[in-house]
N, CA, C and O atoms as a printed pandas DataFrame, in Angstrom:
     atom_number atom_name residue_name chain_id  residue_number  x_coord  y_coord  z_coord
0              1         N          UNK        A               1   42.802  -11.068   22.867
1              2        CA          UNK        A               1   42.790  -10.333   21.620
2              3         C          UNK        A               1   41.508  -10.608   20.839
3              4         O          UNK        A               1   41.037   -9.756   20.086
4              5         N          UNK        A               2   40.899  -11.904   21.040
5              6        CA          UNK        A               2   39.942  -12.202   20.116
6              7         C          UNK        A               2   38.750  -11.256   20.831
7              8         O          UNK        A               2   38.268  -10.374   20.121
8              9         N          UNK        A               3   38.347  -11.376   21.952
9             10        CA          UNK        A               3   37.587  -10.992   22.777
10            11         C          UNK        A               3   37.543   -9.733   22.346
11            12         O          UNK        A               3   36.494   -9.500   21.746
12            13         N          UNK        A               4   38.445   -8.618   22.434
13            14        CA          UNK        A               4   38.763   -7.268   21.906
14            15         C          UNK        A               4   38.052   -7.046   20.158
15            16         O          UNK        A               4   37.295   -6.161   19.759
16            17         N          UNK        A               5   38.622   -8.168   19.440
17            18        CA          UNK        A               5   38.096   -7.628   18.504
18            19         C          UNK        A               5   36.754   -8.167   18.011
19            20         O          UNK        A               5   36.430   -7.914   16.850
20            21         N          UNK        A               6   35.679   -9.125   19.047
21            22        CA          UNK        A               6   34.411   -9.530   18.903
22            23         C          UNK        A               6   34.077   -7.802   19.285
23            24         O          UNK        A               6   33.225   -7.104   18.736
24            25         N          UNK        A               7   34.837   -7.471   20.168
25            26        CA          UNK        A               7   34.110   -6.441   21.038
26            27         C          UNK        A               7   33.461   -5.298   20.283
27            28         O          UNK        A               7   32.327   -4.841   20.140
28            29         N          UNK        A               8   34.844   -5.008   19.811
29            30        CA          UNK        A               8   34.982   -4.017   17.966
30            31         C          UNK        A               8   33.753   -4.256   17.461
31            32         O          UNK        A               8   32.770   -3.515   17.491
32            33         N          UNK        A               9   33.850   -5.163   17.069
33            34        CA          UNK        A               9   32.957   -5.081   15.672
34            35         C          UNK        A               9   31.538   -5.087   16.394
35            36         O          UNK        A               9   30.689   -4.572   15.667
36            37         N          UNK        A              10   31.052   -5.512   17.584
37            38        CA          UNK        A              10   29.730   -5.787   18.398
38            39         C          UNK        A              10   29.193   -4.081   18.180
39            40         O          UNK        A              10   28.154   -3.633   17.695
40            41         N          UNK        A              11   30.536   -3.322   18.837
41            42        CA          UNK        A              11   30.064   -2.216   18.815
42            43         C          UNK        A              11   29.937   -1.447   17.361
43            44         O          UNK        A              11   28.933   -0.738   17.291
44            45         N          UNK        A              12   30.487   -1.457   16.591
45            46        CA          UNK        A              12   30.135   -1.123   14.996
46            47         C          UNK        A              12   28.947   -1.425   14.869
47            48         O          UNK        A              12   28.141   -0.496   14.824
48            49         N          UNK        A              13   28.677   -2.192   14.815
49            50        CA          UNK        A              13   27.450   -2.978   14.475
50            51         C          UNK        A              13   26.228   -2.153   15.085
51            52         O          UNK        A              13   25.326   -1.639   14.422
52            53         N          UNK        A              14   26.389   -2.117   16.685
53            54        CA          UNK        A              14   24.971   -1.487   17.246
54            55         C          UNK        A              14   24.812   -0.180   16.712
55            56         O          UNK        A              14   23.737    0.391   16.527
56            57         N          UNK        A              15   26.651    0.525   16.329
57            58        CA          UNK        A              15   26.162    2.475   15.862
58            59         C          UNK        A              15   25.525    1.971   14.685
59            60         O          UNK        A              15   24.301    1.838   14.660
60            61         N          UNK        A              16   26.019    1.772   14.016
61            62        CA          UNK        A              16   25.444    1.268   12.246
62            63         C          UNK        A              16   24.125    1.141   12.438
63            64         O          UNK        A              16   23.456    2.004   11.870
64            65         N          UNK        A              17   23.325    0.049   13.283
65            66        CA          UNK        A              17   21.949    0.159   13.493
66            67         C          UNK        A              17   21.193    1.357   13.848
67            68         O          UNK        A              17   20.194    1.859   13.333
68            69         N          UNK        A              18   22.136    1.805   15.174
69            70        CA          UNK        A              18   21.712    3.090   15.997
70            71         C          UNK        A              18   21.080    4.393   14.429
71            72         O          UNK        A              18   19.968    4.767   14.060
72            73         N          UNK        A              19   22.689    4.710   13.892
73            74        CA          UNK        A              19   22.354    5.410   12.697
74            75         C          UNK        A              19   21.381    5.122   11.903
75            76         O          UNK        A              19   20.559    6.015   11.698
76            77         N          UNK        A              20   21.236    4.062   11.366
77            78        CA          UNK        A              20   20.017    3.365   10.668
78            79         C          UNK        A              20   18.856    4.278   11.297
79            80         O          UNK        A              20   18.304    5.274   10.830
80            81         N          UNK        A              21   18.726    3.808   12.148
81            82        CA          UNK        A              21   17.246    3.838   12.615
82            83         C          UNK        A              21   17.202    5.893   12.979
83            84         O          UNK        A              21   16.302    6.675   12.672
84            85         N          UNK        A              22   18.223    6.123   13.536
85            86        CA          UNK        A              22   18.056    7.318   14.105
86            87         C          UNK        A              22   17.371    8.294   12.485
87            88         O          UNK        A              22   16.685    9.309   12.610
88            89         N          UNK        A              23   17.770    7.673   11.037
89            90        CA          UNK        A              23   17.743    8.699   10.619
90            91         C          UNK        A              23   16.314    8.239    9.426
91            92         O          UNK        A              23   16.232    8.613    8.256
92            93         N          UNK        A              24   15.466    7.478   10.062
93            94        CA          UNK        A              24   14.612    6.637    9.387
94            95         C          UNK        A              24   12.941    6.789   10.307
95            96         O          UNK        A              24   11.896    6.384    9.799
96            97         N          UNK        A              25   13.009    7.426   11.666
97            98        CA          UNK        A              25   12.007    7.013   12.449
98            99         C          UNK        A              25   10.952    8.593   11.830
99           100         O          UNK        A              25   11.154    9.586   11.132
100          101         N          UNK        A              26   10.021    8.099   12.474
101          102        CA          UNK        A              26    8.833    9.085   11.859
102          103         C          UNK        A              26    8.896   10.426   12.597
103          104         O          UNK        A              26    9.882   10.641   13.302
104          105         N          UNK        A              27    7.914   11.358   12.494
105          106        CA          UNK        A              27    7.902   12.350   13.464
106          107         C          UNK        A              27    6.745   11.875   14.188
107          108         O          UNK        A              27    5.875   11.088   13.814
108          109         N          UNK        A              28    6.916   12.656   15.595
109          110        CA          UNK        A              28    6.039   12.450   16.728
110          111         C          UNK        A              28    5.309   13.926   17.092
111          112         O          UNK        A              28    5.483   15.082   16.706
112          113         N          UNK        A              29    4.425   13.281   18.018
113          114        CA          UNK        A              29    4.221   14.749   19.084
114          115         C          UNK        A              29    5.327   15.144   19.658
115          116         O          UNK        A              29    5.336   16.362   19.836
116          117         N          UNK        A              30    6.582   14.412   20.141
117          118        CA          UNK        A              30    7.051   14.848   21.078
118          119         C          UNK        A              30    8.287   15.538   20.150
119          120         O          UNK        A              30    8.847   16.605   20.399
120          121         N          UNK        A              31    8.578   14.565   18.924
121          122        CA          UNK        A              31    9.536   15.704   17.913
122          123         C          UNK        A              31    9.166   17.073   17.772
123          124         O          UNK        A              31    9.976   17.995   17.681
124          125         N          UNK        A              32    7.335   17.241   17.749
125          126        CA          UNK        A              32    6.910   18.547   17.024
126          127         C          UNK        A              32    6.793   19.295   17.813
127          128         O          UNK        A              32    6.864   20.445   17.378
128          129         N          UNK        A              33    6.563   19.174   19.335
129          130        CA          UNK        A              33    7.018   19.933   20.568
130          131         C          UNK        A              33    8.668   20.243   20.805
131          132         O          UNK        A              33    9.124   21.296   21.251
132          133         N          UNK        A              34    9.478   18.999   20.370
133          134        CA          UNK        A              34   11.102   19.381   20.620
134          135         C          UNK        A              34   11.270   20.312   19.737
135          136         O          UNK        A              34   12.320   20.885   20.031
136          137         N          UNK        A              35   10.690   20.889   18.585
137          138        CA          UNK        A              35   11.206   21.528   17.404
138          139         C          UNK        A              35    9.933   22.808   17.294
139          140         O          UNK        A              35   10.131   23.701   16.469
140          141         N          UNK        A              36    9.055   22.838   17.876
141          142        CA          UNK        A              36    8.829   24.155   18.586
142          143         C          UNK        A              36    9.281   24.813   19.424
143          144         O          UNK        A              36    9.442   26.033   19.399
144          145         N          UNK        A              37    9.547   24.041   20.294
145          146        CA          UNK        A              37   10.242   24.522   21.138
146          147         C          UNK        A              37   11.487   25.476   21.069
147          148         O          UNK        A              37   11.698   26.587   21.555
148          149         N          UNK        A              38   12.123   24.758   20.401
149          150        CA          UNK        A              38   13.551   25.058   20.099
150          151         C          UNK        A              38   13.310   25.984   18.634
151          152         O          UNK        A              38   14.399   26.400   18.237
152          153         N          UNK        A              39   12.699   26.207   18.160
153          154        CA          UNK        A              39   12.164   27.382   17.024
154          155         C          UNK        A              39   12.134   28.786   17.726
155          156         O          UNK        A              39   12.810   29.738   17.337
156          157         N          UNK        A              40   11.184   28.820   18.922
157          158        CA          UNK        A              40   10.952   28.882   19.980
158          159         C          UNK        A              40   12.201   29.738   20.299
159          160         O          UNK        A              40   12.350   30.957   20.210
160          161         N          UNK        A              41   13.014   28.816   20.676
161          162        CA          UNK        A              41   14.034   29.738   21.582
162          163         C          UNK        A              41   15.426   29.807   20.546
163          164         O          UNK        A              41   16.419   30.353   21.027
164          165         N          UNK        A              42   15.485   29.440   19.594
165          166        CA          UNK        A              42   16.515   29.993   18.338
166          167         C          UNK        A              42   16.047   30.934   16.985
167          168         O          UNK        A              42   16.749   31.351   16.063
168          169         N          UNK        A              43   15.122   31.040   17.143
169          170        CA          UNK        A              43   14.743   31.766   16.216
170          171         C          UNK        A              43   14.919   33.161   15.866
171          172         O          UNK        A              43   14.624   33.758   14.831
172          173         N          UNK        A              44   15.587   33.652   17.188
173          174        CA          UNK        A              44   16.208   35.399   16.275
174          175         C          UNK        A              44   17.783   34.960   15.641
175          176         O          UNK        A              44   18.254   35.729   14.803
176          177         N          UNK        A              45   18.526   33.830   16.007
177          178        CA          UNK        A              45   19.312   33.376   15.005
178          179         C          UNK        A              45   19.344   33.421   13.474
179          180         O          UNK        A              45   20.330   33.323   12.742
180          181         N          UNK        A              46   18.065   33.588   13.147
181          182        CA          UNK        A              46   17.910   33.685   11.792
182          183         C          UNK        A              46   18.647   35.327   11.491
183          184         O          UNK        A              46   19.537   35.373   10.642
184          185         N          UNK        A              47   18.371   36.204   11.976
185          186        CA          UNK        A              47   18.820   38.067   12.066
186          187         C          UNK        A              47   20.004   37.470   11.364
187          188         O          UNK        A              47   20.022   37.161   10.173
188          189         N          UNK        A              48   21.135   37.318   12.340
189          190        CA          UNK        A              48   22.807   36.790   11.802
190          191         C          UNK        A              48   22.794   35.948   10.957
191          192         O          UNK        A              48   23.900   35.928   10.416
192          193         N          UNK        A              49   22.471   35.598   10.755
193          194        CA          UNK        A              49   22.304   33.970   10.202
194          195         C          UNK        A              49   21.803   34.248    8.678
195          196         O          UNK        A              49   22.523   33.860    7.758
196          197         N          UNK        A              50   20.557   34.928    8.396
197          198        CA          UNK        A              50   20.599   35.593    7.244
198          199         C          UNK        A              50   22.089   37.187    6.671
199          200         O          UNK        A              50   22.721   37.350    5.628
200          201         N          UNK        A              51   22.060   37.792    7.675
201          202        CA          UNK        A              51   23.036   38.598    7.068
202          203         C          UNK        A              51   24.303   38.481    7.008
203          204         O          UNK        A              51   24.968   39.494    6.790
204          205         N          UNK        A              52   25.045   37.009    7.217
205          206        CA          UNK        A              52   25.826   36.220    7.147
206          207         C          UNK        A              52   25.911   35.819    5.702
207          208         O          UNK        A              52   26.782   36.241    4.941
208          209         N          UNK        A              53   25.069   35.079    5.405
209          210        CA          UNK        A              53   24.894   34.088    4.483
210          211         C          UNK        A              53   24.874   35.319    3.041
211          212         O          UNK        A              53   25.594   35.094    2.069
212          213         N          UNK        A              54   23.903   36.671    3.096
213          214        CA          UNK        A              54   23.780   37.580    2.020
214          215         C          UNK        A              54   25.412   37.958    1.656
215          216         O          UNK        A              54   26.068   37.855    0.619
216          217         N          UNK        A              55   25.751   38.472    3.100
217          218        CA          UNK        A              55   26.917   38.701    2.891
218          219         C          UNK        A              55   28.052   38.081    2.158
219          220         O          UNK        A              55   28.892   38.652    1.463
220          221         N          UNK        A              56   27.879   36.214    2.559
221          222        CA          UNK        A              56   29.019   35.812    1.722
222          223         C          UNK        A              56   28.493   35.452    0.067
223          224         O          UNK        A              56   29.162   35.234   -0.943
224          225         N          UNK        A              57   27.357   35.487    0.234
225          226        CA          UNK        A              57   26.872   34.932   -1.031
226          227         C          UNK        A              57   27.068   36.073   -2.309
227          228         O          UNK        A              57   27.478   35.819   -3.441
228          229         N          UNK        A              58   26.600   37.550   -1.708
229          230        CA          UNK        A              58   26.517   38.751   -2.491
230          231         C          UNK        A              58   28.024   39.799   -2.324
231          232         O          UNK        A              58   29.159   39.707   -2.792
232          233         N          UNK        A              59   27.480   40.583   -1.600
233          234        CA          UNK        A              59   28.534   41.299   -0.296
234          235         C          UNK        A              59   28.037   41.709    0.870
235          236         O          UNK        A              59   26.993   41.510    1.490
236          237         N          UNK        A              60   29.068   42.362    1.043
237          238        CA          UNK        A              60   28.467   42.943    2.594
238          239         C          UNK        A              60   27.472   43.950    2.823
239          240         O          UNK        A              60   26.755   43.996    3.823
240          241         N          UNK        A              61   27.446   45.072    1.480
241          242        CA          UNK        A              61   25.968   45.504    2.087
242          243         C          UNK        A              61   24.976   45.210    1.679
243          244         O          UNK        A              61   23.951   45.771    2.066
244          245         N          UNK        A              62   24.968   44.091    0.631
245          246        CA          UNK        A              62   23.836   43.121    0.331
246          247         C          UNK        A              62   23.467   42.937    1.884
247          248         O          UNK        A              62   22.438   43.292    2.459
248          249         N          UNK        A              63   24.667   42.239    2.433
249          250        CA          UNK        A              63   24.386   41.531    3.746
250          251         C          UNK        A              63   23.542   42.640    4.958
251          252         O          UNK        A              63   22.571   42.354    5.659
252          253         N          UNK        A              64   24.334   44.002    4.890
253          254        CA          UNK        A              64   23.443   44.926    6.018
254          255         C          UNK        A              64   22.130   44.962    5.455
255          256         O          UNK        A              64   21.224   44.777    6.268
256          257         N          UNK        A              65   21.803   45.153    4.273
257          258        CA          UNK        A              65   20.343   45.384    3.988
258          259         C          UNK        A              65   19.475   44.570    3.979
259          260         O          UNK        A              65   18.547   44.418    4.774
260          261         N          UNK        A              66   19.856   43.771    2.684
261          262        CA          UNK        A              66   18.308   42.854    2.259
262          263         C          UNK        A              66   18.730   41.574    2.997
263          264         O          UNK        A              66   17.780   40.793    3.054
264          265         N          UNK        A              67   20.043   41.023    3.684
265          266        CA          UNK        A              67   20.373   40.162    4.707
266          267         C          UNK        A              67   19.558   40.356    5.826
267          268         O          UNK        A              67   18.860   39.425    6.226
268          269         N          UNK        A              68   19.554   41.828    6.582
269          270        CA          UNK        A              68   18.756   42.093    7.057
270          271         C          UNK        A              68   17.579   42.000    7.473
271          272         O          UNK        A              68   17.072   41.620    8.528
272          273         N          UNK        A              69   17.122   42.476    6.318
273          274        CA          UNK        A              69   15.369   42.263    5.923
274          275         C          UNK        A              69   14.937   40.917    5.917
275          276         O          UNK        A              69   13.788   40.604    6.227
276          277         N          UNK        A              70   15.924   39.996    5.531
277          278        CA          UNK        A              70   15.930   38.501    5.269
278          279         C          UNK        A              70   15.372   38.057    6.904
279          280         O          UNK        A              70   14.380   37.507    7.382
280          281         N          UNK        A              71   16.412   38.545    7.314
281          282        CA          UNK        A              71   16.562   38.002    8.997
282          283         C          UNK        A              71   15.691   39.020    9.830
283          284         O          UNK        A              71   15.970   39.027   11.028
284          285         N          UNK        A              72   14.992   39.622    9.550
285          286        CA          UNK        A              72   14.093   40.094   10.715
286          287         C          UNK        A              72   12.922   39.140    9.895
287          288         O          UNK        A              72   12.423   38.287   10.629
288          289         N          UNK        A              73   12.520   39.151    8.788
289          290        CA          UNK        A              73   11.253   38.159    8.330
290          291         C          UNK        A              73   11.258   36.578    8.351
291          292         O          UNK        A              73   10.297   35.808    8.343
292          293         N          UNK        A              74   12.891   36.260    8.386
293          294        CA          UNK        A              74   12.578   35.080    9.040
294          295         C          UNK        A              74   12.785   35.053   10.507
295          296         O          UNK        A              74   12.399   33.934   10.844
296          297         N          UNK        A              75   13.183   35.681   11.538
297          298        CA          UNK        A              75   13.084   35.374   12.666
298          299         C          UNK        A              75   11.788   35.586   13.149
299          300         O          UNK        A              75   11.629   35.247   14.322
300          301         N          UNK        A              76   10.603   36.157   12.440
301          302        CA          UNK        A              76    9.284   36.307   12.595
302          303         C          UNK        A              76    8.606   34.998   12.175
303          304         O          UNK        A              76    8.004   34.184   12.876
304          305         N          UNK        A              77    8.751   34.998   11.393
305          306        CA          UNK        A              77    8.399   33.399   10.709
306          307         C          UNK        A              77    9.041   32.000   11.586
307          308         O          UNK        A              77    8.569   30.872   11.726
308          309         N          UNK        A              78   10.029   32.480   11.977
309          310        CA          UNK        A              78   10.813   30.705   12.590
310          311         C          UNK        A              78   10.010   31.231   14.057
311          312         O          UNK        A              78    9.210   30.472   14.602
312          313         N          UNK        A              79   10.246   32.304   14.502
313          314        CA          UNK        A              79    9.445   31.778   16.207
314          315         C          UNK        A              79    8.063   31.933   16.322
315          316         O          UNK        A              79    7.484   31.577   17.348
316          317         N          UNK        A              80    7.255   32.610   15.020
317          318        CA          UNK        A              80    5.641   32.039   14.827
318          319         C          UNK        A              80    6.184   30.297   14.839
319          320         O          UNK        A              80    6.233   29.556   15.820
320          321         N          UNK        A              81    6.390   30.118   14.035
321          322        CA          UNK        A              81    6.188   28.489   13.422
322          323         C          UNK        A              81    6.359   27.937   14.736
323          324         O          UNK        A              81    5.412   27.233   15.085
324          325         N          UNK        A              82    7.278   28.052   15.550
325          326        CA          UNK        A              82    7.418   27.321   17.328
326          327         C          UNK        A              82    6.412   27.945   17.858
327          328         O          UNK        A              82    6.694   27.678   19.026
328          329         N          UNK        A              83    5.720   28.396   17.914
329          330        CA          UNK        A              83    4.562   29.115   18.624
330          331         C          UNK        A              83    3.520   28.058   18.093
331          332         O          UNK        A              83    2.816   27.553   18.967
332          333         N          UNK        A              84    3.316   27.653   16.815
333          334        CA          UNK        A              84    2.652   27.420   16.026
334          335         C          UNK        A              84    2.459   25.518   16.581
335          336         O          UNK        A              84    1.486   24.791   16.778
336          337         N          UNK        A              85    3.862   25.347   16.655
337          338        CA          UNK        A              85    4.245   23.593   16.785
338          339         C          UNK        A              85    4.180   23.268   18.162
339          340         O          UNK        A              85    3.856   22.134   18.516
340          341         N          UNK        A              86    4.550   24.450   19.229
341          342        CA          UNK        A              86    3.946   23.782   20.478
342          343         C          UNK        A              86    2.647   24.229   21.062
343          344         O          UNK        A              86    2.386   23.670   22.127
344          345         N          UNK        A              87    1.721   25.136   20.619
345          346        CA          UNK        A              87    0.455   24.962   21.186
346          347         C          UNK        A              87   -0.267   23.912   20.353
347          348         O          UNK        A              87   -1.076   23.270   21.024
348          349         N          UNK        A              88   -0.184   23.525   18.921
349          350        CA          UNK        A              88   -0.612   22.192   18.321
350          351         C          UNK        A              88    0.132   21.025   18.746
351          352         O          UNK        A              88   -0.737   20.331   19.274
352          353         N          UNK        A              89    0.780   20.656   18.794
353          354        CA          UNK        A              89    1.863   19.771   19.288
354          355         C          UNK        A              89    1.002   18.101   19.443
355          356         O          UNK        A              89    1.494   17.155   18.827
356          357         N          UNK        A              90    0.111   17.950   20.042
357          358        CA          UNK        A              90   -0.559   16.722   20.314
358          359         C          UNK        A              90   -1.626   16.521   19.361
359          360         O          UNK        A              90   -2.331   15.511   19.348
360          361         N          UNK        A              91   -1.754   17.655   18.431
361          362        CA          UNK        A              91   -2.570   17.163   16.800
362          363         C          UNK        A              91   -1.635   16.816   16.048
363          364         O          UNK        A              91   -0.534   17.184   16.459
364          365         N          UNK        A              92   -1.631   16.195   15.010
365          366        CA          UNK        A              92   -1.047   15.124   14.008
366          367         C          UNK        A              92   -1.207   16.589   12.637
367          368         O          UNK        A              92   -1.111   16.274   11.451
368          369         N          UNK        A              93   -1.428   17.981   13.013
369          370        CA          UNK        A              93   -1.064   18.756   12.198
370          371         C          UNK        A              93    0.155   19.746   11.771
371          372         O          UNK        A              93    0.787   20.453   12.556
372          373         N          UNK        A              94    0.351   19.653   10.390
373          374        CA          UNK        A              94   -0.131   18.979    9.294
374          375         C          UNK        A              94   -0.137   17.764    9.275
375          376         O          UNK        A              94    0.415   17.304   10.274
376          377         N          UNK        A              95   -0.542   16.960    8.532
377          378        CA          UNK        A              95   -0.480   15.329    8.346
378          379         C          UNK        A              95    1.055   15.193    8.931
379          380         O          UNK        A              95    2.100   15.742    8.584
380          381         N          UNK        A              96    0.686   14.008   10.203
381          382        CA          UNK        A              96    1.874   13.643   10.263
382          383         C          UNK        A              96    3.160   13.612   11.236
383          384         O          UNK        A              96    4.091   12.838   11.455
384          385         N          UNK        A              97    2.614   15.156   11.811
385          386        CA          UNK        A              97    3.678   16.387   12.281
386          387         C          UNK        A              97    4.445   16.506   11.719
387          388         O          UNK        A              97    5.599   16.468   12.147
388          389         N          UNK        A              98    4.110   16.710   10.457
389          390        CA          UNK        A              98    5.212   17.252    9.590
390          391         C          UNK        A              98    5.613   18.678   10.113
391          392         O          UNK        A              98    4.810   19.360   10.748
392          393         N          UNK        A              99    7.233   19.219    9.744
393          394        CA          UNK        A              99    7.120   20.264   10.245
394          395         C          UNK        A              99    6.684   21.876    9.200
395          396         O          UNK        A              99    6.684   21.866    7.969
396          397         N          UNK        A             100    6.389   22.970    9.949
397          398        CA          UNK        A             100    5.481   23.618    9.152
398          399         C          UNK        A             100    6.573   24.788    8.456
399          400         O          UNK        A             100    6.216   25.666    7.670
400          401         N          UNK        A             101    8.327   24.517    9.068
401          402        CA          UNK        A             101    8.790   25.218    8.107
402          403         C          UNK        A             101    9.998   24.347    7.430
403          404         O          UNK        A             101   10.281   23.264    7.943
404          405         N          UNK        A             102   10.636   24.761    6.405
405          406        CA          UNK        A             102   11.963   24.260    6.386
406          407         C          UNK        A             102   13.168   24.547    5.839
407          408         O          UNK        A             102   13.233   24.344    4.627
408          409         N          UNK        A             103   14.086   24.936    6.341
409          410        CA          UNK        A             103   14.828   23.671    7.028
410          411         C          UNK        A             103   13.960   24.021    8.521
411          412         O          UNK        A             103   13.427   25.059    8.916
412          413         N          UNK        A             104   14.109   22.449    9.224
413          414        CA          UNK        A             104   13.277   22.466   10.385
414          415         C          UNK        A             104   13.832   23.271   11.565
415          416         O          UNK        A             104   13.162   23.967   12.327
416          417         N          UNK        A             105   14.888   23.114   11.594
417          418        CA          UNK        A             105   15.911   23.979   12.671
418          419         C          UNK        A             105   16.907   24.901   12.101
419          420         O          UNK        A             105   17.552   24.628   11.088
420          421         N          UNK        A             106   16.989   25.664   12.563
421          422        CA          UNK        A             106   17.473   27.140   12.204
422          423         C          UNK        A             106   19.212   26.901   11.887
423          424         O          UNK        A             106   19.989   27.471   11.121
424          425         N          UNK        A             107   19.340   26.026   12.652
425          426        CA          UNK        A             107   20.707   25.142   12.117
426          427         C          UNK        A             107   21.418   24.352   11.290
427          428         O          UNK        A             107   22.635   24.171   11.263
428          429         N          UNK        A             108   20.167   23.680   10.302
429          430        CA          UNK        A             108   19.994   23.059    9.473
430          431         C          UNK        A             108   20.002   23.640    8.225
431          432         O          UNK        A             108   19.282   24.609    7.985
432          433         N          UNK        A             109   20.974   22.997    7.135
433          434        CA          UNK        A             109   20.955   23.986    6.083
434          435         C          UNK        A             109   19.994   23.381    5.200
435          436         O          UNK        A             109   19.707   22.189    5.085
436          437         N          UNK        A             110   19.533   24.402    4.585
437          438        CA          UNK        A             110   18.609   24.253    3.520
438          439         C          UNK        A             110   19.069   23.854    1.840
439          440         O          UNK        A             110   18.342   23.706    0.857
440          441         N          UNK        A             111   20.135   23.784    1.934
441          442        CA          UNK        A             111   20.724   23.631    0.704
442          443         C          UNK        A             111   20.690   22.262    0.495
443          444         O          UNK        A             111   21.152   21.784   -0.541
């Protein structure tokens, strides 16, 4: 029983760090390539994704129209920006690899 619950807590301990760190480390080249990439290949998500969001926020033909319009200009914008992050990808541009839109992933809310 004791053994079991060293075990417990051993493992608490390493996620707790794991988390720590996972949400603390810098960006890389290889982040600013993972997140071109993936800009890259999610980025007409934004289309739905904006006329979703008009929709619940306004109504629905808020949502067909200027949802719309929302989501064809950002799905232009999110898969430039992956275009953008993996042919730069191994420059430190912008300072940093910071990323050049945000929210960084199309999944990520901005709120």
């Amino acid at each position: 029983m004791k053994n079991l619950l060293k075990g417990i807590i051993i493992c608490v301990a390493i996620l707790m760090i794991l988390n720590i760190a996972t949400s603390s480390y810098a960006q890389d080249m290889g982040k600013k390539l993972y997140r071109g990439l993936a800009n890259i290949v999610t980025g007409w998500i934004e289309l739905p994704k904006n006329i979703y969001d008009t929709s619940v926020e306004d109504n629905p033909l808020s949502g067909l129209t200027i949802g719309l319009a929302k989501g064809v200009g950002m799905t232009i914008v999110r898969t430039g920006a992956g275009v953008y992050e993996t042919v730069t990808f191994p420059f430190p541009i912008p300072e940093g690899y910071a990323p050049v839109i945000e929210p960084e992933f199309v999944f990520k809310s901005s709120k």
